[in-house]
KOLLO-166266 format. One record per atom (N, C-alpha, C, O): y, z, x. Coordinates in steps of 0.001 Angstrom, whole numbers, plus 500000, padded with zeros to 6 digits. Atoms other than C-alpha are relative to their C-alpha. Example, Ala and Ser with C-alpha at 12.3 -4.5 7.8 and 13.67 -1.06 7.14 Angstrom:
// KOLLO-166266
498810500000500890495500507800512300501200500000500900501181500665501936498810499940499180498940507140513670501090500730499230502198500899499739
END
This chain:
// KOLLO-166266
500028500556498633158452861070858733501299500297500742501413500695501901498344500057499117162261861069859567500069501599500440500479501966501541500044498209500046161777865418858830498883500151501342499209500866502290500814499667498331158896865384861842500648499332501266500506499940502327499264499630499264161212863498863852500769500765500628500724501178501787499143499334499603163831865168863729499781501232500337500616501584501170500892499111499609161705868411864096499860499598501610500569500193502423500242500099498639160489866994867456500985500039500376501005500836501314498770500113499262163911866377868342500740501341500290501377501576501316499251498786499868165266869571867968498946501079500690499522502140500934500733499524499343161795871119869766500667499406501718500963500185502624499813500901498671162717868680872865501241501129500548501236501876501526498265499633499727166568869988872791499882501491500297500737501965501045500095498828499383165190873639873106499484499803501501500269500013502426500749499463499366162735873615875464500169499136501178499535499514502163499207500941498871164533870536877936501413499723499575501817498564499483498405500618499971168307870689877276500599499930501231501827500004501218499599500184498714168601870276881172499950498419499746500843497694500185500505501600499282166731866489880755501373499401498773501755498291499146499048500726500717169558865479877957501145499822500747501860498848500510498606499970499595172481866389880271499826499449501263500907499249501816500646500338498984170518865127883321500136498090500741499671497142500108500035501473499874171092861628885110498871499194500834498633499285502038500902500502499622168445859523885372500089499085501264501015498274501296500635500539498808167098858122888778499121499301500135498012499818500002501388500412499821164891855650889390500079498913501292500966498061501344500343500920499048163772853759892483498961500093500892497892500557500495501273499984498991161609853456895680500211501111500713501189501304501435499765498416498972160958857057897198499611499511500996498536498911500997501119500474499044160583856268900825499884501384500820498934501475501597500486499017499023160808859639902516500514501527499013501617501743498511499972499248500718160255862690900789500528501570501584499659502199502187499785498851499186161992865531903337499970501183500228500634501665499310500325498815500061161169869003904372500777500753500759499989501087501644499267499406498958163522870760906383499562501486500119499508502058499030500660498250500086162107874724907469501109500272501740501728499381502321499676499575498922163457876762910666500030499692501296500833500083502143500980500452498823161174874951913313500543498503499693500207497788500637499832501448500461162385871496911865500795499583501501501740500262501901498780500755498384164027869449915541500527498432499344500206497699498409498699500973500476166696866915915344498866498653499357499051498166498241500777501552500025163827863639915448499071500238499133498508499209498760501159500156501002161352864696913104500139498787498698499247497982498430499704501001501037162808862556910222500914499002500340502068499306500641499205501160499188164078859074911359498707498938498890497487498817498780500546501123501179163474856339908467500940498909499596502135499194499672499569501012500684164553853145907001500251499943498723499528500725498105499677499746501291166034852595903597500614498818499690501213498242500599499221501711500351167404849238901881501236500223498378501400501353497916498880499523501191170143849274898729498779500068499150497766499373499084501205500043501142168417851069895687498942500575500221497969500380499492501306499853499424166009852684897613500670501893500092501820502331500060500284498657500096165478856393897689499679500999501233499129500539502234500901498876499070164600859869899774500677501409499176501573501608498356499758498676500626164473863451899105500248500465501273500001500097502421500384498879498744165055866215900938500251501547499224501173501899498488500009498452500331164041870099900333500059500640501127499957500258502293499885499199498462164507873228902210498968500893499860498605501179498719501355499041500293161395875741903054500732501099499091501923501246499364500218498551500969161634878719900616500309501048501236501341501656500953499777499269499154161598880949904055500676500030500922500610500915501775499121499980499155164107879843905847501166500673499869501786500762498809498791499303500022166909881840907051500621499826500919501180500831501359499377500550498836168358879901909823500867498749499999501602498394500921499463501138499563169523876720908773501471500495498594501410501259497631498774499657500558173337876716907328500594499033499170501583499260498472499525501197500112173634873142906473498986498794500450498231498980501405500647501385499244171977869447907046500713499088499816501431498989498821499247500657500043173342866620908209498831498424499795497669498295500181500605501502500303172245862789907135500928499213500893502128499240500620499360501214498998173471860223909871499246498709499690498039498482499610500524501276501111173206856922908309500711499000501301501818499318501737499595501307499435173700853589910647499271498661499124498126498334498811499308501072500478174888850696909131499547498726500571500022498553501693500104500890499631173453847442909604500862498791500497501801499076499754498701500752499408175907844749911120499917499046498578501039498627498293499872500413501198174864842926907517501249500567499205502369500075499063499493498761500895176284845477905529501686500251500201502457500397499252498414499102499278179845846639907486500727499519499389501459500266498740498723500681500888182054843921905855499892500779498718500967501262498361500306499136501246180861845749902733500084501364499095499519501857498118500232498633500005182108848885903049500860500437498520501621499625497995499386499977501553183415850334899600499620499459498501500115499434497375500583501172501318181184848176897513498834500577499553498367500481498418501585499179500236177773850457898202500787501518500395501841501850500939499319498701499893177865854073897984498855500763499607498173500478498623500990499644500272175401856667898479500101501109499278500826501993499735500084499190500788174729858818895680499181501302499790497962501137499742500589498027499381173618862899896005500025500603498361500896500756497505500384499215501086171566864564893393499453501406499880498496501700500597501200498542499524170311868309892936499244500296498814499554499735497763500632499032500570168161870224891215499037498637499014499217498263497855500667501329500058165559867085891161498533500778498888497802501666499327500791498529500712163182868819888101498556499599500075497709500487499983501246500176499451160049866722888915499638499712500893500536499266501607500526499859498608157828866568891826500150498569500303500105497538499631499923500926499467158287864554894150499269498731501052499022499170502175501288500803499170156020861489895894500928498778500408502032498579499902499292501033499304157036858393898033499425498983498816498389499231498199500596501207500735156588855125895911501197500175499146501981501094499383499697500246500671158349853913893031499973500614498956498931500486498313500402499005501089159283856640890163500935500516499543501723501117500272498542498806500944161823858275887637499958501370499908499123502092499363499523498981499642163500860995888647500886500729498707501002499903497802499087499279500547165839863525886530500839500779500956500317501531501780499480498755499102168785865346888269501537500249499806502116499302499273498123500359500079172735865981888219500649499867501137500755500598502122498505500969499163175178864140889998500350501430500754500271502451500070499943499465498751175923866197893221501540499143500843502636499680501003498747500260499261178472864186895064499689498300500112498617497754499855500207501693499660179028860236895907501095499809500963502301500056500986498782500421498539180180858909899385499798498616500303498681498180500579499830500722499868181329855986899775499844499137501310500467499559502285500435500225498684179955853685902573502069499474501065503050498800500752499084500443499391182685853235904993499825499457500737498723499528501282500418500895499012183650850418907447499472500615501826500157500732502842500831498909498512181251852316910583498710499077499942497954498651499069501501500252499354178585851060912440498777501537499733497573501543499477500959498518500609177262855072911744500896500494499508502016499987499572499508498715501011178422857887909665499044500880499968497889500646500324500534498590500368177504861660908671500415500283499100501603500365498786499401498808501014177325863401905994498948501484499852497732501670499794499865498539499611177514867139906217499451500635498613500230500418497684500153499497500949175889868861903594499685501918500356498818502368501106499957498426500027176624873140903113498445500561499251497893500079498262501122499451500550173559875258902549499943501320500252499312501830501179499928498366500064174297878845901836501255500109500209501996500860499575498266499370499530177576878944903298501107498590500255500832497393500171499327501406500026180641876772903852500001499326501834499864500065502810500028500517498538180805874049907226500875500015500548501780500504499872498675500000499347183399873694909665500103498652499744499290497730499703499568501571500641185550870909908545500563498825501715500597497595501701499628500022499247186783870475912067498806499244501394498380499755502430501385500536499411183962867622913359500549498420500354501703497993500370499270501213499092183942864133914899500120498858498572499727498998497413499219501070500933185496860883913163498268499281499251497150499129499742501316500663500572183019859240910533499421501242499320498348501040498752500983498857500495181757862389909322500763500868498677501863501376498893499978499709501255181989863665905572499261501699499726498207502006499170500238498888500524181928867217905336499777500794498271500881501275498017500004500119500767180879868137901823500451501692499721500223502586500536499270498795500454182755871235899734498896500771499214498821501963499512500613499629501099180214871951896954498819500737501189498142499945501845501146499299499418177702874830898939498349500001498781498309500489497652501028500441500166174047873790898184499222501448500085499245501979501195501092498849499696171404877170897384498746499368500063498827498140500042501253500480500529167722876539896991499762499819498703499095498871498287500279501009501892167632876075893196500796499213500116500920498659499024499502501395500452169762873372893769498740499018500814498871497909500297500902500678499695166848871660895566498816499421499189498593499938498095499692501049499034165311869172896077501109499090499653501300498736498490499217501024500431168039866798896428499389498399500307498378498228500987500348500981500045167809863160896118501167499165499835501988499073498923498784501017499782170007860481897745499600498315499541498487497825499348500371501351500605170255856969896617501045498832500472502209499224500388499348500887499695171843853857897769500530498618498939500053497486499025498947500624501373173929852046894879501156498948500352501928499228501270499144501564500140176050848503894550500365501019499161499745501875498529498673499185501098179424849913892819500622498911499770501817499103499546499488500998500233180073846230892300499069499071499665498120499189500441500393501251500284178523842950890684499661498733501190500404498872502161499860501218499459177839839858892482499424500743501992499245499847502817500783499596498567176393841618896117499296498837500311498553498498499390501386500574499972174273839030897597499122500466500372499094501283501292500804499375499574171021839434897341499335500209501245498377500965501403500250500032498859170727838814900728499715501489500648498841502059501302499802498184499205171710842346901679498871500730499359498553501498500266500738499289500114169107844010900016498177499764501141497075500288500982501096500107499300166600842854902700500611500379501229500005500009502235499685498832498802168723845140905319499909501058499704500058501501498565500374498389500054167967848471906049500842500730500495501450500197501423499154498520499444169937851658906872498567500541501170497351500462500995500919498790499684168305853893909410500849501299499801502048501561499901499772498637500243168346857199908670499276501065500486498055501004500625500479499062499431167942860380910050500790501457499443501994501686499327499573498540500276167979864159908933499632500948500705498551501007501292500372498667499122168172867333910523500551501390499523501541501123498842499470499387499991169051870871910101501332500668500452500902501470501281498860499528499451172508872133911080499892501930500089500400502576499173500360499002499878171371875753912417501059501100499946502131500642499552499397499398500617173075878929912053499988500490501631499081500127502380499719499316498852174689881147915383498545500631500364498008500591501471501526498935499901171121883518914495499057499450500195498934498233500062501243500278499363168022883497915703498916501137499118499333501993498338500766499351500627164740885053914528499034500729501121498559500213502133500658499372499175162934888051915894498327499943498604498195499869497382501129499527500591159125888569915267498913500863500508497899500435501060500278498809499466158022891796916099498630500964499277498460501462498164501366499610500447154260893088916508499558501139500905499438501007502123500452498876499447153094896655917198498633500462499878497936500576498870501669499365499709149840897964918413500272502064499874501231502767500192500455499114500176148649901161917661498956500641499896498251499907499203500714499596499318146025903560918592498831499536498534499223498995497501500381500430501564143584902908915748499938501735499235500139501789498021500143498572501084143155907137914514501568500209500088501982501364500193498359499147500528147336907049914033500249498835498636500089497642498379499295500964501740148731906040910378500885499113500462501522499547501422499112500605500008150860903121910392500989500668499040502179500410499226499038499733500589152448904956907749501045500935500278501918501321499502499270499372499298153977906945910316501220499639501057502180500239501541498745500423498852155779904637912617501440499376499760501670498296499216498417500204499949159321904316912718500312499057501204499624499032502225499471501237499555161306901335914143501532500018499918502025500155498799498933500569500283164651900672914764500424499236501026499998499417502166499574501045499328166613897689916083501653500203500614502463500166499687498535499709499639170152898317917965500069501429499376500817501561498407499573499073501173169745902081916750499962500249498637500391501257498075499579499856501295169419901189913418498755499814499060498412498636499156501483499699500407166116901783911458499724498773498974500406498061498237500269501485501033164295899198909725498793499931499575498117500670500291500828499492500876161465899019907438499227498638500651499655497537500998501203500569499736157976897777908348499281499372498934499499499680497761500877500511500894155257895492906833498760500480500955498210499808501827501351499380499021152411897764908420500656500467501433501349501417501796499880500038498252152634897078912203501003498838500374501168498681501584499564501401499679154900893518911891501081500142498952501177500801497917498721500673500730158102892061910804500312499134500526499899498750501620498910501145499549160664889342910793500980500258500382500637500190501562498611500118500038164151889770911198500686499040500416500308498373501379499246501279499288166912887243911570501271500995500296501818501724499468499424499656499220169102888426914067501594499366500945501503498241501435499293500901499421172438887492915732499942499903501654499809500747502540500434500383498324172115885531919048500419500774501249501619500905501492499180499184499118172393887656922006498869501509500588497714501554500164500702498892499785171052891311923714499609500767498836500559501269498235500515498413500590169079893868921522499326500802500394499413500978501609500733498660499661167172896456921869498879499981498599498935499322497560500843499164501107164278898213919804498496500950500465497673500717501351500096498894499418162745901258919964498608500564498767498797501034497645501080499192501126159301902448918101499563501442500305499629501740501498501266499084499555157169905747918019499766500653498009500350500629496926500549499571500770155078907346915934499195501047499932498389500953500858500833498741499753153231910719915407498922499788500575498128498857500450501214499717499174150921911874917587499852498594500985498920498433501774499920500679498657151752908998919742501239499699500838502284500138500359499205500306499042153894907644922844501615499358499396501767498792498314499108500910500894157129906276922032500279498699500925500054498894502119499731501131499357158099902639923274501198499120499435501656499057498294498000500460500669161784900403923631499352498931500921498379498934501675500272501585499420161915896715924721501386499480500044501525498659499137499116501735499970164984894573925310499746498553499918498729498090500433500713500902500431164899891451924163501017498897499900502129499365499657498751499981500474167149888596923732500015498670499086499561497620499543499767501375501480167763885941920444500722499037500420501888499192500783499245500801499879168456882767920980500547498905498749499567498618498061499762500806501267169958880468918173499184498794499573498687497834500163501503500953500936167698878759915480498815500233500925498239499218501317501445499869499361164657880199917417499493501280499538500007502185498881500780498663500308162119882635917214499427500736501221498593500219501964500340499494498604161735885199920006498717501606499531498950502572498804501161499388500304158297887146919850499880501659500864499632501895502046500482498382498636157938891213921112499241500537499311499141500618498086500876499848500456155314892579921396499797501799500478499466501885501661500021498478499643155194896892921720498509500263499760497793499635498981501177499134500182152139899118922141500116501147500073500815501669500941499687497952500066151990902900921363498626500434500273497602500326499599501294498900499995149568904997922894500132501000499572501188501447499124500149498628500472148065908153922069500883501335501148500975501388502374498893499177498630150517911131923609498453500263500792497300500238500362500411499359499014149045912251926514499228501098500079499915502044499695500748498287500341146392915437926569499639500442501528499371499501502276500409499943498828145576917422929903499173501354499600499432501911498533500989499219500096142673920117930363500053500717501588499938500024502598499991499403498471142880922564933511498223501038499507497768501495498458501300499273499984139300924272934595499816501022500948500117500830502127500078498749499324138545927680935796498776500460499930498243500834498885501122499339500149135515928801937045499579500431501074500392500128501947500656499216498582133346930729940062499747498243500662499612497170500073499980500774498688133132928562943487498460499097499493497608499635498785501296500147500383130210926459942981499205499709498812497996499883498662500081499623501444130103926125939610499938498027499462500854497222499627499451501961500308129300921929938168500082500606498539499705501573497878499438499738500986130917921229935603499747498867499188499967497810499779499861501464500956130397918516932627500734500086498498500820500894497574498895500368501155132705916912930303499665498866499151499880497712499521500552501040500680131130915121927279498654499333501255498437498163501571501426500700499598127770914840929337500761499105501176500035498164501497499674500610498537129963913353932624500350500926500636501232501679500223499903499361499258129732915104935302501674500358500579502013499348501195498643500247499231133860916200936684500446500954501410500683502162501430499605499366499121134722916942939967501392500911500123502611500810500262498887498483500333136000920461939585500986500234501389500676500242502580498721499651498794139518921221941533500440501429499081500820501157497942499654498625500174140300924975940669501884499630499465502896499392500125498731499953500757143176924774937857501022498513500108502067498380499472499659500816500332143969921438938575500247499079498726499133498857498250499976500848501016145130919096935598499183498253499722499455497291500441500350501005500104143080916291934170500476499638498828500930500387497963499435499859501301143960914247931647498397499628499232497266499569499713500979500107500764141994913530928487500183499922498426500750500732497693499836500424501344141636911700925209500232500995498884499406501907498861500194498966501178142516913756922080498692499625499439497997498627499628501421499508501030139598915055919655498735500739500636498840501420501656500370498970499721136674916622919841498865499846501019498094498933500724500055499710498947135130917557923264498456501128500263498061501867499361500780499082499631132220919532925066500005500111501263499995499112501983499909499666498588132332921186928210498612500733500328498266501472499407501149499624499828128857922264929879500423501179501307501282500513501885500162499531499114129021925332932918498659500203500868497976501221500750501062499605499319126358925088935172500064500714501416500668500110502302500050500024499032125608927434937952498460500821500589497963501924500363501507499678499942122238927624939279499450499174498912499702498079498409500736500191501124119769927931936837500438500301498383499684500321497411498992499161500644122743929308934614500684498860499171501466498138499788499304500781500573123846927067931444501467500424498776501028501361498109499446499789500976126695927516928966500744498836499796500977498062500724499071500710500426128845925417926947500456500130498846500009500859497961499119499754501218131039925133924532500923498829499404501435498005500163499852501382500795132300922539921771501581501165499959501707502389499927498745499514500174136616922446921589500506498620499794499838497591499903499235500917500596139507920271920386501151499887500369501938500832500413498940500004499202142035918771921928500891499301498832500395498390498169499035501433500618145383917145919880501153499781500721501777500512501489499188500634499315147547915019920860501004500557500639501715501385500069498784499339499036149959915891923657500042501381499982500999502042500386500183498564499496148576919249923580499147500462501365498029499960501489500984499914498767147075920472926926499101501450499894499795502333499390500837498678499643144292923590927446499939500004501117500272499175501965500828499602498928142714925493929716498940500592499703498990501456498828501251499548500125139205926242929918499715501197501317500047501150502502500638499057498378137587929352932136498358500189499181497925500034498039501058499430499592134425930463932841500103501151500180500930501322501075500098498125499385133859934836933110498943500059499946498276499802498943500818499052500103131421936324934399499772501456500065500164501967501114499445498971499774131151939693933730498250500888500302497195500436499856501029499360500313128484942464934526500023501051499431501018501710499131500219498590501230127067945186932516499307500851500826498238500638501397500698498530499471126485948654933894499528500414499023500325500236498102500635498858501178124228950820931319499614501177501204499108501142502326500964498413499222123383954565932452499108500022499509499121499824498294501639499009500726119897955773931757500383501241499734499575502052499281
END
């Protein structure tokens, strides 16, 4: 028996030596948080009491936000109290997460101490470091936060005995938001003729070439004028200015036509003429234009038919004639 313990024990210690080194969490989840690109300052605005819980994760696709900030106000209960509660910051939270009452696993992240404020901030880095250089009350944090350190999970903690219990029937409000980045996001969608390959069109942004998903992309961009410039074989080329504004998404939209084709017609005075079975009012060597591919031209004059099947490609132009010629024979 003690030999299949200890067996399990040393199975556990492989296959979870995160949950041994891990500090346990447990309380009331009340707001489980999502922060993505599109996230605005008011979306998350909640209540919280000592002992009481929230998460917050960041989307997987974001590439805009740099940082989030938690602004915590302080109940007028609470203020004499400052130094006694202290809210406690966890990452890399290893099970899922739901609102209600539930044990958590995670490691110790940081602990800030409530100070005497009617509000406070705390600044948390995400990808990169913050400017330390912000208004009074506010707790810039050092330790930069990636996505595997997510989700985190804050907690509100007595760092002292004897609290009355009074205070645990006041609430914090709380509110989270993203702290956005100078960049902005482009999302850029090209039309094309449907007989040209996408695997032909070329793109670049400020000059500088950039790789397609078909006809569409993303890019995150810094705020301000660009440019971008498509074409593609056998069609038109097309450029757009455009301009990024920070933490947003600015939408262009290009279309490439087919190049251009023109057809000039030569024939005797009098002479109708049809193009694909439509009749065209003939101007002697004038230019029309006309779709690439393939084509029939009819000569009628009189009782007199000919025609003839031809092929136009792209941004190439013809000319068509008509001869008539006669035949002398001697006897």
């Amino acid at each position: 028996m003690k030999k299949a313990l200890y067996l399990l024990f040393v199975v556990l210690l492989i296959l979870s030596p995160g949950l041994l080194m891990a500090d346990n969490i447990r309380g009331n989840v009340v707001k489980n948080v999502i922060l993505s690109d599109s996230t605005k300052s008011d979306d998350y605005v909640f209540t919280m009491g000592i002992e009481d819980l929230f998460a917050i994760s960041i989307d997987r696709d974001s590439s805009l936000i740099k940082g989030f900030e938690i602004e915590i106000k302080v109940p007028s209960s609470i203020r004499s109290y400052s130094g006694s509660l202290s809210f406690e910051i966890f990452k890399q939270i290893g099970t899922a997460i739901s609102t209600g009452t539930g044990t958590y696993f995670g490691d110790k992240y940081q602990t800030v101490f409530l100070p005497e404020a009617s509000k406070f901030y705390i600044q948390i880095p995400y990808g990169e470091h913050l400017e330390k250089n912000v208004s009074p009350y506010t707790e810039v944090l050092d330790n930069i936060v990636t996505y595997k350190d997510t989700p985190l999970m804050i907690a509100v903690e007595p760092m002292m005995k004897g609290i009355p219990s009074s205070l645990y029937n006041s609430d914090f409000t709380v509110q989270v938001y993203p702290l956005y980045k100078e960049n902005g996001k482009l999302k850029l969608n090209i039309s094309i003729p449907e007989d040209l390959d996408a695997n032909n069109l070329k793109v670049s942004i400020d000059g500088k070439s950039i790789k397609m998903d078909g006809t569409s992309t993303e890019k995150t961009l810094s705020s301000g004028r660009h440019s971008v410039s498509a074409e593609i074989e056998g069609g038109l080329s097309s450029n757009k200015t455009f301009t990024i504004t920070p933490a947003s998404t600015s939408e262009v939209e290009l279309t490439l036509d087919n190049l251009e084709s023109f057809i000039t017609l030569d024939a005797p005075e009098n002479t109708t003429i049809y193009i694909d079975s439509n009749k065209v009012e003939f101007q002697p060597n004038k230019a029309m234009k006309i779709p690439p591919g393939d084509h029939t031209v009819l000569f009628m004059i009189g009782d007199y038919k000919i025609s003839k099947n031809f092929t136009v490609s792209p941004g190439k132009d013809c000319k068509i004639s008509l001869f008539l010629d006669i035949l002398v024979e001697e006897n």
